[in-house]
gemmi code that builds the backbone of each chain (N, CA, C; Angstrom):
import gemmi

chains = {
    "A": [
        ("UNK", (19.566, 23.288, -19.364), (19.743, 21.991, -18.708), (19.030, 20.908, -19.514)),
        ("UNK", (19.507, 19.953, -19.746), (19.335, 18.810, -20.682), (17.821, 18.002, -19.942)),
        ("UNK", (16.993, 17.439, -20.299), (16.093, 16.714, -19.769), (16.090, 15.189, -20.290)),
        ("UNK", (15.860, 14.831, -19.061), (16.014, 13.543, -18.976), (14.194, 12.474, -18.464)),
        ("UNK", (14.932, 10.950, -18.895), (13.370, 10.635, -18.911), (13.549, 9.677, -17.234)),
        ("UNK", (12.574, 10.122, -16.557), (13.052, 9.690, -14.980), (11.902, 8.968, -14.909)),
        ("UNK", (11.876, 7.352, -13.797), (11.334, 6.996, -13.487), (11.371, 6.128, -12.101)),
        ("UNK", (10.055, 6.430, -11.321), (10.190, 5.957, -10.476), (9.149, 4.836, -10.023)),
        ("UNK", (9.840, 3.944, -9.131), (9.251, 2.435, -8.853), (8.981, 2.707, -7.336)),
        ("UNK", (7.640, 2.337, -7.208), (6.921, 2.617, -6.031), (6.386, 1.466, -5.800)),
        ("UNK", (6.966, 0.314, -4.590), (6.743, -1.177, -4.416), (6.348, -1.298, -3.275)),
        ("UNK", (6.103, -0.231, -2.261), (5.854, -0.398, -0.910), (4.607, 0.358, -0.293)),
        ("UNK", (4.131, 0.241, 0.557), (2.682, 0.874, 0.978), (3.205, 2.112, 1.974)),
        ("UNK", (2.399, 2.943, 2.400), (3.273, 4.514, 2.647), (3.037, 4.102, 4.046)),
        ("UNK", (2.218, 3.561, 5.113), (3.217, 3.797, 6.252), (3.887, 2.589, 7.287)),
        ("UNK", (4.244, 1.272, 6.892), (5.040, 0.807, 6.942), (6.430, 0.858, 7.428)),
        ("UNK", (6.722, 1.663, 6.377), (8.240, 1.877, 5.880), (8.462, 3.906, 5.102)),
        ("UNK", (9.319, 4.178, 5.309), (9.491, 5.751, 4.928), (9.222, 5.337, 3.591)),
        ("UNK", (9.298, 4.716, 2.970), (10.233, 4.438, 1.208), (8.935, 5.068, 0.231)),
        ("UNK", (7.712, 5.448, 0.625), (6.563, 5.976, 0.149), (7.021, 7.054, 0.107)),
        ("UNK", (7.081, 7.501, 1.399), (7.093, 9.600, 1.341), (8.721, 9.740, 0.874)),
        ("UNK", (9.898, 9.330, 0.738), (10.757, 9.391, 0.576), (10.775, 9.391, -1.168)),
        ("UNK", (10.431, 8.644, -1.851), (9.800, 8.299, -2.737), (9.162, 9.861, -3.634)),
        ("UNK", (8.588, 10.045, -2.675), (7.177, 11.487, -3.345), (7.850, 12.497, -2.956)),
        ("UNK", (9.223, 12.726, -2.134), (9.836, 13.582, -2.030), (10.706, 14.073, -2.917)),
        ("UNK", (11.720, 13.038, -3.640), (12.331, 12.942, -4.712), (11.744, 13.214, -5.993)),
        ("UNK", (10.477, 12.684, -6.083), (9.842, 12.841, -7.001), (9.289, 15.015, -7.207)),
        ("UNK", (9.302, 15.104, -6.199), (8.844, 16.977, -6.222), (10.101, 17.063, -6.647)),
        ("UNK", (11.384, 16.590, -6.210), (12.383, 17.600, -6.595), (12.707, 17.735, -7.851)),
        ("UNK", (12.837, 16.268, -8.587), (13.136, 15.795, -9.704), (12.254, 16.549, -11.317)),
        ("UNK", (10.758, 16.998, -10.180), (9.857, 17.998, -10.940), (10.263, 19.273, -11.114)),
        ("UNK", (10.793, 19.627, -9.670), (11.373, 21.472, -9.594), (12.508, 21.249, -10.776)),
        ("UNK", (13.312, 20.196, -11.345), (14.214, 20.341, -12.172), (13.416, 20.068, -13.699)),
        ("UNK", (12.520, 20.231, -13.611), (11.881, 20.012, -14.555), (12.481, 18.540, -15.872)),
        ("UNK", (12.484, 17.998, -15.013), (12.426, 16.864, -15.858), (11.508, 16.020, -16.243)),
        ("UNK", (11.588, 14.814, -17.290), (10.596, 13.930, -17.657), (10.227, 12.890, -16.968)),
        ("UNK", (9.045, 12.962, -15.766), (8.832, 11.877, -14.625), (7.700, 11.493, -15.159)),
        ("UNK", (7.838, 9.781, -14.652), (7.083, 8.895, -14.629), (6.895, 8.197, -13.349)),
        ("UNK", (5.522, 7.691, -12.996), (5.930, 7.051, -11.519), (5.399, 5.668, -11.807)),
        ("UNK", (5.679, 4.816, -11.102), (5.305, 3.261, -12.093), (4.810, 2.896, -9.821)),
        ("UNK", (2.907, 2.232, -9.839), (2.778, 1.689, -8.804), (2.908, 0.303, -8.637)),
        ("UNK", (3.767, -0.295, -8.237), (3.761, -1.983, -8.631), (3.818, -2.433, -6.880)),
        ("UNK", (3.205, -3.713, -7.160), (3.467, -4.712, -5.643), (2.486, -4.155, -4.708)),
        ("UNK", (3.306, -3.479, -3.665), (2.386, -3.520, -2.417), (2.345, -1.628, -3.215)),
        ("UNK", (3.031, -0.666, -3.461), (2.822, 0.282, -4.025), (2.071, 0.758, -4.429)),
        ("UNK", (0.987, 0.358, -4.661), (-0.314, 0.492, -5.444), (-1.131, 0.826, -4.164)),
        ("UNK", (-0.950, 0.455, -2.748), (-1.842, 0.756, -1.944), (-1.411, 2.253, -1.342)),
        ("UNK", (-0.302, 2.979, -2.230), (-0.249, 4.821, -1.876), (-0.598, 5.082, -2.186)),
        ("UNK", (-1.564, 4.965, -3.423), (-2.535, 5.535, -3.881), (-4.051, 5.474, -4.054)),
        ("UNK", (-4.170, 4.367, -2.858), (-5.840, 4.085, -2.654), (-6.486, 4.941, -2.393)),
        ("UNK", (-7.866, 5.112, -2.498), (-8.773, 6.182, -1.979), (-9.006, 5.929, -0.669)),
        ("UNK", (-9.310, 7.016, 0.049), (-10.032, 7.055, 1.684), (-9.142, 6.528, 2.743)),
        ("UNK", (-7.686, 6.744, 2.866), (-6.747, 6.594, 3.469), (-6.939, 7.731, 4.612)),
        ("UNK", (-6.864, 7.022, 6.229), (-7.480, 8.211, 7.091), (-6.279, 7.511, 8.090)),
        ("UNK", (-5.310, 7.872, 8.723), (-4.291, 8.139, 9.790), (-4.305, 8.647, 11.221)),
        ("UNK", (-5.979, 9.111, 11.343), (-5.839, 9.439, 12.502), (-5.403, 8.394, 13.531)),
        ("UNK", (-5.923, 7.201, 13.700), (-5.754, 6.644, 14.911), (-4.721, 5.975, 14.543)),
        ("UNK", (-3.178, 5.936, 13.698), (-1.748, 5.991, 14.163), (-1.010, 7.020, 14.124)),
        ("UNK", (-1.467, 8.093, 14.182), (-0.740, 9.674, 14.316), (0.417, 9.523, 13.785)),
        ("UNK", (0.131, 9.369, 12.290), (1.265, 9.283, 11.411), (0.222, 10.698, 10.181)),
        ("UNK", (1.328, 11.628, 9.459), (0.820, 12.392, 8.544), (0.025, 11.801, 7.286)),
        ("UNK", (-0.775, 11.931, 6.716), (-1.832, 11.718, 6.379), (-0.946, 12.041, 4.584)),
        ("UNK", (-0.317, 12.057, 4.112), (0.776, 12.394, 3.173), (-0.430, 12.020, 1.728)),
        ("UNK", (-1.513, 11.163, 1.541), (-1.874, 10.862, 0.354), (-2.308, 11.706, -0.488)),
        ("UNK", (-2.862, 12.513, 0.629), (-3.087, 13.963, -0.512), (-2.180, 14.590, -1.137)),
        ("UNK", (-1.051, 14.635, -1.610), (0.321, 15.202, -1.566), (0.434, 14.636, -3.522)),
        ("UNK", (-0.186, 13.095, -3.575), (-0.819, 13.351, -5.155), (-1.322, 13.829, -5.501)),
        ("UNK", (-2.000, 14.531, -5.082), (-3.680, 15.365, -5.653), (-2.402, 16.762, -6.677)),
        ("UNK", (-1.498, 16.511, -5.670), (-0.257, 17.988, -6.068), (0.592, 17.353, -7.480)),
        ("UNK", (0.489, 16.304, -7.713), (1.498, 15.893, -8.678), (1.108, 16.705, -10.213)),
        ("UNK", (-0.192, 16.860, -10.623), (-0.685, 16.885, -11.777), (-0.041, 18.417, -11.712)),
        ("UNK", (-0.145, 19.412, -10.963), (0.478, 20.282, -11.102), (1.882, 20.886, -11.540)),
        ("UNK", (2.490, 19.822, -10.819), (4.244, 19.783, -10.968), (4.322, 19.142, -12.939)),
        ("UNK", (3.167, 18.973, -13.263), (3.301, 18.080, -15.065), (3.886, 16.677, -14.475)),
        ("UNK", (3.397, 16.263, -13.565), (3.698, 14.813, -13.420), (2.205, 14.152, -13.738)),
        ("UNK", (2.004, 13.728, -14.780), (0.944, 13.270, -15.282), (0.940, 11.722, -15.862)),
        ("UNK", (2.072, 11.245, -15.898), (2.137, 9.571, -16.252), (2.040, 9.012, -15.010)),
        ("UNK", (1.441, 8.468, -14.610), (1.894, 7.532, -12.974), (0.830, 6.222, -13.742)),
        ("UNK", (1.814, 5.365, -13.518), (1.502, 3.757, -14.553), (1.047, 2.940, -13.211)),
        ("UNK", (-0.122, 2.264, -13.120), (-0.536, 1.563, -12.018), (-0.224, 0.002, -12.568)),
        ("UNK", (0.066, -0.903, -11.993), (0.588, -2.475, -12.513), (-0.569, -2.964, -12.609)),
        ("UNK", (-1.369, -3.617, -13.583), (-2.688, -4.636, -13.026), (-2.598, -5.660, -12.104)),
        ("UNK", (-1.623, -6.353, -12.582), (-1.154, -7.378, -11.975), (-1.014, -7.724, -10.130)),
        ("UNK", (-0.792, -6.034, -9.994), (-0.595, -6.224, -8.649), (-2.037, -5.150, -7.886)),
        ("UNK", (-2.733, -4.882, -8.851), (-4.285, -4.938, -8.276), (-4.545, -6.103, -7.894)),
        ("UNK", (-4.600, -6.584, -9.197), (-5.930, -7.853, -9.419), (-5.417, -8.837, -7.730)),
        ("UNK", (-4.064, -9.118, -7.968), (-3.366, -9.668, -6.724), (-4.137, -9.429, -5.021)),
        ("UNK", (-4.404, -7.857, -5.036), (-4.689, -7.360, -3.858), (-6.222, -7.092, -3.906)),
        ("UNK", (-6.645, -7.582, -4.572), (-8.196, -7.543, -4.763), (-8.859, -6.495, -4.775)),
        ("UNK", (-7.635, -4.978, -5.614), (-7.742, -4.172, -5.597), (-8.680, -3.877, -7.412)),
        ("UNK", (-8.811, -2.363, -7.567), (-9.773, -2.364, -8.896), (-9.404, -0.704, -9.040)),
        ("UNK", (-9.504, -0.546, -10.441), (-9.037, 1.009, -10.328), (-10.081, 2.169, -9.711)),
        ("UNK", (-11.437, 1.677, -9.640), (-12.461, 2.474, -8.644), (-11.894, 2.577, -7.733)),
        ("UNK", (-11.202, 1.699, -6.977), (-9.988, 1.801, -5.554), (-9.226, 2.728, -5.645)),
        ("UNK", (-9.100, 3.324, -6.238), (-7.586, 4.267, -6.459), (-8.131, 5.823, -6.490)),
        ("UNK", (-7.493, 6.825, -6.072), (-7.713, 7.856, -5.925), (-8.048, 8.489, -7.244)),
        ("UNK", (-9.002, 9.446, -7.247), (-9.130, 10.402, -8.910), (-7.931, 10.954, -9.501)),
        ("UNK", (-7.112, 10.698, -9.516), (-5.647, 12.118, -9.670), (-5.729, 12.366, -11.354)),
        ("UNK", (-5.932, 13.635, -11.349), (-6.077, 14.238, -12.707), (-4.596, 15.698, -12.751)),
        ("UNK", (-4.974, 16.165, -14.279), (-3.983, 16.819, -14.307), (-4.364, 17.900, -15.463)),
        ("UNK", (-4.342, 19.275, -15.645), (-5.045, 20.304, -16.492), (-3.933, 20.078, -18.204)),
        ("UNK", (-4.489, 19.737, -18.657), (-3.866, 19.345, -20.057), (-3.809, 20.918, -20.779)),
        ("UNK", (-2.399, 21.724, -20.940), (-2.113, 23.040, -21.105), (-2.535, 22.928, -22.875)),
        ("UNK", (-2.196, 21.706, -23.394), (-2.395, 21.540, -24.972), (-3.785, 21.349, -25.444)),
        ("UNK", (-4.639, 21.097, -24.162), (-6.297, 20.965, -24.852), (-6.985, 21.976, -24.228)),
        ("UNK", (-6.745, 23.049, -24.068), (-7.745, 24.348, -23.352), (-7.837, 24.087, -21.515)),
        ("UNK", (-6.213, 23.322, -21.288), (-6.718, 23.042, -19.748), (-8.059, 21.766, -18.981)),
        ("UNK", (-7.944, 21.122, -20.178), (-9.220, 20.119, -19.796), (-8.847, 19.372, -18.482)),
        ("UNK", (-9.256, 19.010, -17.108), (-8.650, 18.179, -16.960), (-8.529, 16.809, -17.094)),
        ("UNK", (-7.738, 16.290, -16.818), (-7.107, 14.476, -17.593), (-6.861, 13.542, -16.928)),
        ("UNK", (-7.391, 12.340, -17.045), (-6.643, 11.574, -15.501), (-4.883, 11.303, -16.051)),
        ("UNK", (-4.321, 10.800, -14.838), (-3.148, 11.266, -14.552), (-2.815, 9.552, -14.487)),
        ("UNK", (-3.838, 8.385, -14.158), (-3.655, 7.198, -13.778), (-3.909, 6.540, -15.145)),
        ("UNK", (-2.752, 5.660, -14.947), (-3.286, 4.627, -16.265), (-3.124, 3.538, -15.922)),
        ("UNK", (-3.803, 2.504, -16.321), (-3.411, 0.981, -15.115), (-3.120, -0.019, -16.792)),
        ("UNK", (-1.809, -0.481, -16.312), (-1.119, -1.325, -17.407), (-0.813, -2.654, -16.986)),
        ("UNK", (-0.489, -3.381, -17.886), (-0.064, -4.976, -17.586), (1.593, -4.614, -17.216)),
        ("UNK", (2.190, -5.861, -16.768), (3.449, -5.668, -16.385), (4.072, -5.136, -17.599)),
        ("UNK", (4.084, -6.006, -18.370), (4.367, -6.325, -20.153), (4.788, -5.118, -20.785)),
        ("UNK", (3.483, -4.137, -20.489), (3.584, -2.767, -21.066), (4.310, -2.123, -20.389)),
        ("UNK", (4.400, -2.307, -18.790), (5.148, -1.715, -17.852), (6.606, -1.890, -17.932)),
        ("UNK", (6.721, -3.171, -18.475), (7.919, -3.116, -18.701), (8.741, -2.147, -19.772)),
        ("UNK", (7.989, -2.891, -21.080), (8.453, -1.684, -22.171), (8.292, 0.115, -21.659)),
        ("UNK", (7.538, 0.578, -21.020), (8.019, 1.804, -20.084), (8.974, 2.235, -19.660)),
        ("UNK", (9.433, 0.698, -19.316), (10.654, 1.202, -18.348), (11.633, 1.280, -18.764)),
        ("UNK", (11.841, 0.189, -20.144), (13.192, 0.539, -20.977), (13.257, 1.750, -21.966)),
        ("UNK", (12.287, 2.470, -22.022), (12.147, 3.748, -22.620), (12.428, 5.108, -22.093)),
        ("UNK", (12.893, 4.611, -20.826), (13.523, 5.542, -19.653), (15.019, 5.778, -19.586)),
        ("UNK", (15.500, 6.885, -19.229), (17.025, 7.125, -19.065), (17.648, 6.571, -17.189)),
        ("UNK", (16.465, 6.827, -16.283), (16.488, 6.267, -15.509), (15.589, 6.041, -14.498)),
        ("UNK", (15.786, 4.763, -13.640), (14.385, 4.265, -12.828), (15.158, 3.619, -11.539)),
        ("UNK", (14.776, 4.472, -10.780), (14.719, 4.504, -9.709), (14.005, 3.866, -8.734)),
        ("UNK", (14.483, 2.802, -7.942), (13.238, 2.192, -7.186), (13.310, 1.990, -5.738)),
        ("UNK", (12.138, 2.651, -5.283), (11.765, 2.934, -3.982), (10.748, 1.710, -3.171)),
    ],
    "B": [
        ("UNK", (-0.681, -17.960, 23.664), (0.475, -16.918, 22.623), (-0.570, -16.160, 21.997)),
        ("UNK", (0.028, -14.615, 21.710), (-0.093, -14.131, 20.878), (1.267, -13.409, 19.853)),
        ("UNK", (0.605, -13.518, 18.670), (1.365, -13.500, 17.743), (1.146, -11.730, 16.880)),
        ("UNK", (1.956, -10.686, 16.926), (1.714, -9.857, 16.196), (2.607, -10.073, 14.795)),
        ("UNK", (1.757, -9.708, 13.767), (2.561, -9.810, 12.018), (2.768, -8.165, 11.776)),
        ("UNK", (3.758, -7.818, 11.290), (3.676, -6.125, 10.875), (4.162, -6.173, 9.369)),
        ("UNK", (4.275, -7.250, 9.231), (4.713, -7.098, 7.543), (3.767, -7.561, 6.248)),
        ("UNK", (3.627, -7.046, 5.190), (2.695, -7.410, 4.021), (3.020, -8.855, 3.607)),
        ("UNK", (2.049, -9.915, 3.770), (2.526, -11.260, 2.967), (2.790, -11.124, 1.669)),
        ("UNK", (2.691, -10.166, 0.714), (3.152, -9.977, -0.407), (4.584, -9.466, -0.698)),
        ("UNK", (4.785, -9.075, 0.631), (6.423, -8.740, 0.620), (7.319, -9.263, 1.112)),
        ("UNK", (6.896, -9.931, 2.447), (7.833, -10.722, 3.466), (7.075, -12.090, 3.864)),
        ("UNK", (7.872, -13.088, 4.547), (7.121, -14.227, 4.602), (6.616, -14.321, 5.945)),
        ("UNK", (7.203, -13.617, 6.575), (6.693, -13.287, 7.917), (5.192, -14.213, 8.491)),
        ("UNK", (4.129, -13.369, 7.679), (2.704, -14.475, 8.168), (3.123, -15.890, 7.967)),
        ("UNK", (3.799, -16.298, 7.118), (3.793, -18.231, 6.684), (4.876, -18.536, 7.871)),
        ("UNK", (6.059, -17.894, 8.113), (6.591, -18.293, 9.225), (5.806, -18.549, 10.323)),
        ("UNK", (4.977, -16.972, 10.840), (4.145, -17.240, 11.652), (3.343, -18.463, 11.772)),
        ("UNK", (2.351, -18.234, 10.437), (1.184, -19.614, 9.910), (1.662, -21.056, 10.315)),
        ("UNK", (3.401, -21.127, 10.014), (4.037, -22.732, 10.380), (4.075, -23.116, 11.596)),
        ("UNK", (3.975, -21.964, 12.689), (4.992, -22.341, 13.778), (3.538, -22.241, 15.082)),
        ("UNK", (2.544, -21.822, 14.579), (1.428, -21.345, 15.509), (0.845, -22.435, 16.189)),
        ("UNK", (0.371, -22.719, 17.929), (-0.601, -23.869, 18.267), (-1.757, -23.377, 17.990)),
        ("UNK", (-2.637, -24.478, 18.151), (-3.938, -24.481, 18.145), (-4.489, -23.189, 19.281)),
        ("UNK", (-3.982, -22.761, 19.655), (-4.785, -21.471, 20.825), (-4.261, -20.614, 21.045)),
        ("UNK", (-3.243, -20.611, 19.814), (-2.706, -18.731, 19.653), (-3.850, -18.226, 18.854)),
        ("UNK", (-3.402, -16.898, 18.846), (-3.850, -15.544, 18.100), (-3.341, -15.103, 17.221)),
        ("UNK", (-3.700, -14.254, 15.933), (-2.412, -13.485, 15.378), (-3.268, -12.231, 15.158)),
        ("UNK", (-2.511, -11.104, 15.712), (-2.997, -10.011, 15.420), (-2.144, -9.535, 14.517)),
        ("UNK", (-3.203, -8.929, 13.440), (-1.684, -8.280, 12.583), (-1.775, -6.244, 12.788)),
        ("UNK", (-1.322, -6.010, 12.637), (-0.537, -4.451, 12.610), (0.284, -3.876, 11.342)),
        ("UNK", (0.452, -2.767, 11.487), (1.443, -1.921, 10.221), (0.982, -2.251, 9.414)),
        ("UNK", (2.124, -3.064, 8.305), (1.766, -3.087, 6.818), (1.409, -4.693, 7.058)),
        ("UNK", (1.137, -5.531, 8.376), (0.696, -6.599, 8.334), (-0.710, -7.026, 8.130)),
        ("UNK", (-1.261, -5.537, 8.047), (-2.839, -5.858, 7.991), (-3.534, -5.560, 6.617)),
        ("UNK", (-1.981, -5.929, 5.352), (-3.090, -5.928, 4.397), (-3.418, -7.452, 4.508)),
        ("UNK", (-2.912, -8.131, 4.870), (-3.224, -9.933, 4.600), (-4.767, -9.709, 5.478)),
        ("UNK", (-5.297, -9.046, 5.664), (-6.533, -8.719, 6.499), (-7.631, -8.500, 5.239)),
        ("UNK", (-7.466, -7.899, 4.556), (-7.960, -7.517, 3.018), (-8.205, -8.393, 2.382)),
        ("UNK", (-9.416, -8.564, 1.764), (-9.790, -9.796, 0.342), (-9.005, -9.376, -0.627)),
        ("UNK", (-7.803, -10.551, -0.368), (-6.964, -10.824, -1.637), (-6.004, -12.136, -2.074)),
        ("UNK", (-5.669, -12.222, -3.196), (-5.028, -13.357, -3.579), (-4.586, -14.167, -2.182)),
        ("UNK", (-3.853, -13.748, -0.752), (-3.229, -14.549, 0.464), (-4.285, -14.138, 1.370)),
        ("UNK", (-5.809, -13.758, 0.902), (-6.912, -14.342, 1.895), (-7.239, -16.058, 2.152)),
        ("UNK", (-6.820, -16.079, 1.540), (-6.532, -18.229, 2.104), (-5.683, -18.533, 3.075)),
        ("UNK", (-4.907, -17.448, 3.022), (-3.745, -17.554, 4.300), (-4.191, -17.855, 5.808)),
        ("UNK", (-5.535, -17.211, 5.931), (-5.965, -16.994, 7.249), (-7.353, -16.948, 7.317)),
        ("UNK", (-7.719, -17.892, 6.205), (-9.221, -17.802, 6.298), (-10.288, -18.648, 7.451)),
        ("UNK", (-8.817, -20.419, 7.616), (-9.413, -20.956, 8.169), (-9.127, -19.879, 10.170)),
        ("UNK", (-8.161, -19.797, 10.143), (-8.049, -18.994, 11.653), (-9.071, -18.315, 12.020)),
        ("UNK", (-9.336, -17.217, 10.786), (-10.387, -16.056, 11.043), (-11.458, -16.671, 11.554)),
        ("UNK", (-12.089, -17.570, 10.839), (-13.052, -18.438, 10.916), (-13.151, -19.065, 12.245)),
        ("UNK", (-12.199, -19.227, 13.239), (-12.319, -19.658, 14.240), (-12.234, -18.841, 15.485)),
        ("UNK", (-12.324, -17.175, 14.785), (-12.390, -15.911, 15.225), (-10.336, -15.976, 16.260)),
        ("UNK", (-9.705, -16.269, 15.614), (-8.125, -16.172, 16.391), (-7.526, -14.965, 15.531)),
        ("UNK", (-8.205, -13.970, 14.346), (-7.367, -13.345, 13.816), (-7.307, -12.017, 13.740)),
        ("UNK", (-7.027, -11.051, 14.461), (-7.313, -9.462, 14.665), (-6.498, -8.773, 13.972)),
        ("UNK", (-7.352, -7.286, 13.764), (-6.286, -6.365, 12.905), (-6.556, -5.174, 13.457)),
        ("UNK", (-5.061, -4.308, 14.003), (-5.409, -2.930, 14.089), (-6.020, -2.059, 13.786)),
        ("UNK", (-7.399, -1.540, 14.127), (-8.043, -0.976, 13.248), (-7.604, 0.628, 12.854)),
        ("UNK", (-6.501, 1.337, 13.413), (-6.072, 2.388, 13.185), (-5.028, 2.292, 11.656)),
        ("UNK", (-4.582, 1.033, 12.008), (-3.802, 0.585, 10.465), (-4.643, 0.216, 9.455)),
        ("UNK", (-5.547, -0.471, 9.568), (-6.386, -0.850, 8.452), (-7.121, 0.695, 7.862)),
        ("UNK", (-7.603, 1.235, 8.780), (-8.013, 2.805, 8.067), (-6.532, 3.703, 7.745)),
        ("UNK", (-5.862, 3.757, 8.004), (-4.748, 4.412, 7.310), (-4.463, 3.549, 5.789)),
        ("UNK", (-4.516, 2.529, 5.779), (-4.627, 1.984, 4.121), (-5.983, 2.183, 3.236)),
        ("UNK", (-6.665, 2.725, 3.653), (-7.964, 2.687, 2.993), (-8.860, 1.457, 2.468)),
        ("UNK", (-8.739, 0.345, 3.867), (-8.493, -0.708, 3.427), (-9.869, -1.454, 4.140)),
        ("UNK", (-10.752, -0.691, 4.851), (-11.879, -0.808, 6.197), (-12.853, -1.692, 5.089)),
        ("UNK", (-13.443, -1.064, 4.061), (-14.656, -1.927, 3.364), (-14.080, -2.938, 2.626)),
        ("UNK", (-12.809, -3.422, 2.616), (-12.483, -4.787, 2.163), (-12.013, -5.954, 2.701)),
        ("UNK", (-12.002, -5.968, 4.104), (-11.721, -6.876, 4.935), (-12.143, -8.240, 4.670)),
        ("UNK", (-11.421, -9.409, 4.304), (-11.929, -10.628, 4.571), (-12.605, -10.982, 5.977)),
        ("UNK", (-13.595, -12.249, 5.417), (-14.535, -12.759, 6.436), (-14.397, -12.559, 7.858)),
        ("UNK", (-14.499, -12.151, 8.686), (-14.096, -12.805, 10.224), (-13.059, -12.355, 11.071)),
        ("UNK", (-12.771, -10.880, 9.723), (-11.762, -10.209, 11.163), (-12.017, -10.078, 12.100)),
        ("UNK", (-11.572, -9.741, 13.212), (-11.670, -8.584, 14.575), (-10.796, -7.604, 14.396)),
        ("UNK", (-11.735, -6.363, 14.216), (-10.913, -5.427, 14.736), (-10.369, -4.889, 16.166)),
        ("UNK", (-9.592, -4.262, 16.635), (-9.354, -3.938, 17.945), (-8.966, -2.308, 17.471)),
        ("UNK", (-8.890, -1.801, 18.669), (-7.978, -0.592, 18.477), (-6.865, -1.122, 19.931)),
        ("UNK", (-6.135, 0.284, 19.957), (-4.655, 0.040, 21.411), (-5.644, -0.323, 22.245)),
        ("UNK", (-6.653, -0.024, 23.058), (-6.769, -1.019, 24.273), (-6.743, -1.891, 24.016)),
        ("UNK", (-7.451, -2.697, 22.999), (-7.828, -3.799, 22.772), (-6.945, -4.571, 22.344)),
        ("UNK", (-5.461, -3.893, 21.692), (-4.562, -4.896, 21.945), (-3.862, -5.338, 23.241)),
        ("UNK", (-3.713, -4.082, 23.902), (-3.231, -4.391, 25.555), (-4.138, -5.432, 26.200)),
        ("UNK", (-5.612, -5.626, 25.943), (-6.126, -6.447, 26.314), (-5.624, -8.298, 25.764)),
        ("UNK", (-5.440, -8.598, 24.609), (-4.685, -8.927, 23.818), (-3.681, -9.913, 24.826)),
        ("UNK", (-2.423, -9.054, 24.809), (-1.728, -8.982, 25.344), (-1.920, -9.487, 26.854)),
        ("UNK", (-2.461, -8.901, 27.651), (-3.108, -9.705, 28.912), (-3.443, -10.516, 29.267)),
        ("UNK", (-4.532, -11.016, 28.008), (-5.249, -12.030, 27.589), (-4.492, -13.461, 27.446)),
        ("UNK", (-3.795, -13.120, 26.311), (-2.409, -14.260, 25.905), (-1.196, -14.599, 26.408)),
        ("UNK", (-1.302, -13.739, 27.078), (0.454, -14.044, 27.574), (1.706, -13.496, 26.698)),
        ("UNK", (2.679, -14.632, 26.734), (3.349, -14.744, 25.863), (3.247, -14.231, 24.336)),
        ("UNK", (4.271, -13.071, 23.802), (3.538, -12.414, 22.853), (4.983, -12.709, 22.027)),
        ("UNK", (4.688, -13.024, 20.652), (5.290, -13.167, 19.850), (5.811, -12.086, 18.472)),
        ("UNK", (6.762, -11.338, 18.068), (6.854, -10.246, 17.298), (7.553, -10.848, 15.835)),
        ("UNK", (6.646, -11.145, 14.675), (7.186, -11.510, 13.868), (7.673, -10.591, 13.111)),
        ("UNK", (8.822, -9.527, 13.688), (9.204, -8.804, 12.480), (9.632, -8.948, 11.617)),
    ],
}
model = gemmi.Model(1)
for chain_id, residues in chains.items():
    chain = gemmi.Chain(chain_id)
    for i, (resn, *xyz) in enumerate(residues, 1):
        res = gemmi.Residue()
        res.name, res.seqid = resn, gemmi.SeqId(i, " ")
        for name, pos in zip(("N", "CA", "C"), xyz):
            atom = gemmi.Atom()
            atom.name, atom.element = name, gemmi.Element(name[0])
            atom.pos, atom.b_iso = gemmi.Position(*pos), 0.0
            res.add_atom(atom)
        chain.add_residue(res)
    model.add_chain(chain)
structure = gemmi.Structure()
structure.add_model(model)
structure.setup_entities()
């Protein structure tokens, strides 16, 4: 099976709106096919991956941990926007640890987050076969 | 009046509709994804002067589901569900800016 370079646009905050977990669902599958994923956090998107996200008191599933799983699947690019930190008075200390065991350096593990300007984000995206946005 | 917001001012205009149309002795509580405008950020000007006059509440079950509790601009109130039913009691007339 041919591999392809996949990417996905994550613009919305996870419980809102489904378009988060819907989003991270596609994204496992798109992994079980072993393809080339990227996840790009832009806009309000950037807040699925904040640290210390707690759900109890709207008894909605608690889904953020569900990155901690990505580095496993070799989903190891996930591109954070600056732009739409700096916006939300957010900072990458804000953002969850998500790392990933690098099979080419003795398993070290690696962070998995990289926080880019749009600019660069953009050129990302035209380096993709396709991008998908959630 | 009270006024609930459930949408992100970074996504929908929802709060500025709200912000245009509000008297002097409403409320706006925000909820859902309305309580990131609750958060120190770029559209904390949005509601700084309100907060300030203590008219501006945020779900506090939503604000901890964003991981969002130690960044609150000046002068929120939090509530949890009673405290919006109280809210609600309180104000009357309740407004749903979805």
């Amino acid at each position: 099976m041919s591999t392809k370079k996949f990417m996905y646009l994550n613009r919305r905050s996870s419980f809102g709106t489904v378009y988060a977990l819907e989003s991270l669902e596609v994204v496992l599958i798109a992994a079980a096919f072993e393809q080339d994923v990227s996840l790009a956090f832009i806009d309000d998107g950037v807040y699925q991956i904040v640290e210390g996200q707690n759900t109890d008191g709207i008894g909605m599933k608690n889904f953020s941990k569900t990155y901690h799983a990505l580095g496993d699947y070799e989903i190891n690019k996930l591109y954070v926007s600056a732009e739409s930190l700096e916006e939300r008075g957010l900072t990458e200390e804000d953002l969850m640890p998500l790392v990933y065991e690098d099979e080419d350096d003795d398993w070290e593990e690696k962070p998995s987050v990289k926080i880019v300007s749009n600019a660069e984000l953009s050129k990302i995206m035209s380096e993709q076969d396709v991008c998908l946005s959630f | 009046m009270l006024h609930t917001v459930n949408k992100s001012s970074f996504e929908r205009n929802s709060l500025q509709s709200c912000l245009n149309t509000i008297d002097d002795t409403s409320v706006i509580l925000l909820i859902e994804d309305g309580v990131i405008s609750a958060a120190k950020n770029n559209n904390s000007s949005m509601i700084a002067d309100l907060a300030t006059q203590g008219r501006v509440y945020a779900l506090k079950g939503d604000v901890e589901a964003r991981g969002i509790s130690s960044k609150l601009a000046d002068n929120i109130k939090l509530v949890d569900y009673a405290g919006f039913v109280d809210l609600v009691v309180e104000h009357g007339t309740a407004v749903s800016w979805v």
